[in-house]
C-alpha positions in Angstrom: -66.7 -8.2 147.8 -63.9 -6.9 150.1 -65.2 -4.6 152.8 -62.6 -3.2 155.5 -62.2 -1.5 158.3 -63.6 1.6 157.4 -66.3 0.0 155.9 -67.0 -2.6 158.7 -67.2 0.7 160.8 -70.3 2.3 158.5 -71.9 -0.6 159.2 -71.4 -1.4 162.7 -71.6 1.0 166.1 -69.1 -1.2 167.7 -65.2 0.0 167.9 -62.0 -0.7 168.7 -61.4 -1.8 171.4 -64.8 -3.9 171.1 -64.8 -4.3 167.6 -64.1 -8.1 166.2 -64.4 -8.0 162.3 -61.1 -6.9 159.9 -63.5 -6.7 156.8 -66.2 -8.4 155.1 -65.9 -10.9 152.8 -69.3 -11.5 151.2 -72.8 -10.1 152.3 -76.2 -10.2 150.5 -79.6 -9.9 152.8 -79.6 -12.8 154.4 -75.6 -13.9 155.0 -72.8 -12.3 155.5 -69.2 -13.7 155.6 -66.1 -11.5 157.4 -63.1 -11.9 158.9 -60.3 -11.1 162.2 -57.0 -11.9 162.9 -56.0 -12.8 166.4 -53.3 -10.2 167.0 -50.9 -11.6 170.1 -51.1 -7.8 171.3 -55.0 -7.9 172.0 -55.1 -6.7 175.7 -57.3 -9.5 177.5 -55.1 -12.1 175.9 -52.7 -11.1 178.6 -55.0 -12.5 181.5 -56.5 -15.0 179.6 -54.4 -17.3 180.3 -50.9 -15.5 180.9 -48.2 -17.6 179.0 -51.0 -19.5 177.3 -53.3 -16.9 175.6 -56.1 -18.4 174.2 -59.2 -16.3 173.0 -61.9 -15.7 175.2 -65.3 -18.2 174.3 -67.8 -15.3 174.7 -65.2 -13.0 172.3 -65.6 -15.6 169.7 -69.3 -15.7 170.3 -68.9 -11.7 169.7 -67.6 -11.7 166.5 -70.9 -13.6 165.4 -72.4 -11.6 166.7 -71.0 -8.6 165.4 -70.8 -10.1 161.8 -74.8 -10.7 162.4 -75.1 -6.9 163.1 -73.2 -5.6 160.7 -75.7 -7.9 157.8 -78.6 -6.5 159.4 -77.5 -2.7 159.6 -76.2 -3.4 155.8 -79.5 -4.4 154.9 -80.6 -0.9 155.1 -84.5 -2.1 156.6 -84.0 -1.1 160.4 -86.5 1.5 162.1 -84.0 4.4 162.6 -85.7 4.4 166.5 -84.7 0.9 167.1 -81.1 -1.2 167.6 -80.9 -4.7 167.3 -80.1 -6.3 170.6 -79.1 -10.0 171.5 -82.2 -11.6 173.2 -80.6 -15.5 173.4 -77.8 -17.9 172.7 -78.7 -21.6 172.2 -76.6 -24.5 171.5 -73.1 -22.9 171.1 -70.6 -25.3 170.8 -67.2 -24.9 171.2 -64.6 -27.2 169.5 -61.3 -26.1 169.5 -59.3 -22.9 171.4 -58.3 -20.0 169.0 -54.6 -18.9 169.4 -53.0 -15.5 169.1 -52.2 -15.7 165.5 -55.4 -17.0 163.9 -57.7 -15.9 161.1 -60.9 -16.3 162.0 -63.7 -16.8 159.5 -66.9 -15.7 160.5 -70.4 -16.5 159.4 -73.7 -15.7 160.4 -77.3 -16.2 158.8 -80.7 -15.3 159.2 -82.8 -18.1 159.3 -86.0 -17.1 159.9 -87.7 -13.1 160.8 -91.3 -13.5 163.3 -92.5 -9.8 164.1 -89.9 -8.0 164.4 -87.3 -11.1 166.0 -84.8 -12.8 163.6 -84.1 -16.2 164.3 -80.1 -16.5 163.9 -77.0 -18.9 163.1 -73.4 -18.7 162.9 -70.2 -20.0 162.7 -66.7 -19.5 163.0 -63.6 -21.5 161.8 -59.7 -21.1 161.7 -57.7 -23.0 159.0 -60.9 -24.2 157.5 -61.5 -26.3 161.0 -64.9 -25.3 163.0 -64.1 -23.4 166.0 -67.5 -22.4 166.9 -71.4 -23.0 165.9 -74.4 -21.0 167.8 -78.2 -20.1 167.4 -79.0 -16.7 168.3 -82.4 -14.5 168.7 -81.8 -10.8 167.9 -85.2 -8.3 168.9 -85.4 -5.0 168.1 -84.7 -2.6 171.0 -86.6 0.7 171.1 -83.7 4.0 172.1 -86.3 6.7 171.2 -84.7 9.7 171.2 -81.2 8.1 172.1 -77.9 8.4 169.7 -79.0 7.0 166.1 -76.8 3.7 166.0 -76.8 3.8 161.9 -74.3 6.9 162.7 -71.5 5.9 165.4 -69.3 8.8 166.0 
């Protein structure tokens, strides 16, 4: 399975220039595997660091994140009144800098659901080398009669 942009986009309320996954790889209710390149013109690769752009730590924390979103908005089970929010990082670990130019490969899990919380893990890696490993807690956020994230405009 080859999902991309467009399709990343039915499944996500995130866009560009906040959006972090190219297309999808592989996804099935409880993993999801997608991808982004790491193009030299993404704007905050200019300040971070100019002449040495590397990305941004908490950006390749975000496209876990994202890739977890995207699994549970494909999963087609969420309350229609409620958004999944981030409720906690553990035990991120960075290992090596991602330069302008990379693929990343993205990975996130669900490990575990307890009422209404989903207990979280994901990875990312560049040339088959880990990059990044993190736990993460999503809870379900009530928007009552806010904009109905399963249709971003």
């Amino acid at each position: 399975m080859t999902t991309r942009a467009d399709d990343v986009q039915a499944l996500v309320p995130h866009r560009p220039p906040f959006l972090f996954l190219d297309e999808i790889l592989e996804r099935d209710d409880r993993r999801i595997k997608a991808v982004k390149t790491l193009h030299p013109d993404e704007p905050y690769l200019a300040g971070h660091y100019p002449g040495q752009p590397i990305m941004p730590g908490v950006l390749i924390c975000e496209c876990v994140f994202q890739a977890g979103a995207a699994l549970l908005f494909g999963r087609g089970t969420l309350d229609p009144k409620k958004v999944p929010v981030l409720s906690k990082i553990q035990n991120a670990r960075f290992r090596r800098p991602v330069f302008p130019g990379a693929k990343l490969v993205i990975e996130a899990e669900i490990v575990e659901e307890i009422m209404g919380a989903l207990i979280m893990k994901g990875a990312v890696s560049v040339n088959g080398q880990n990059v990044l490993r993190t736990e993460f807690v999503v809870g379900m956020a009530d928007i009552g009669d806010g904009p109905d994230m399963r249709s971003p405009a």
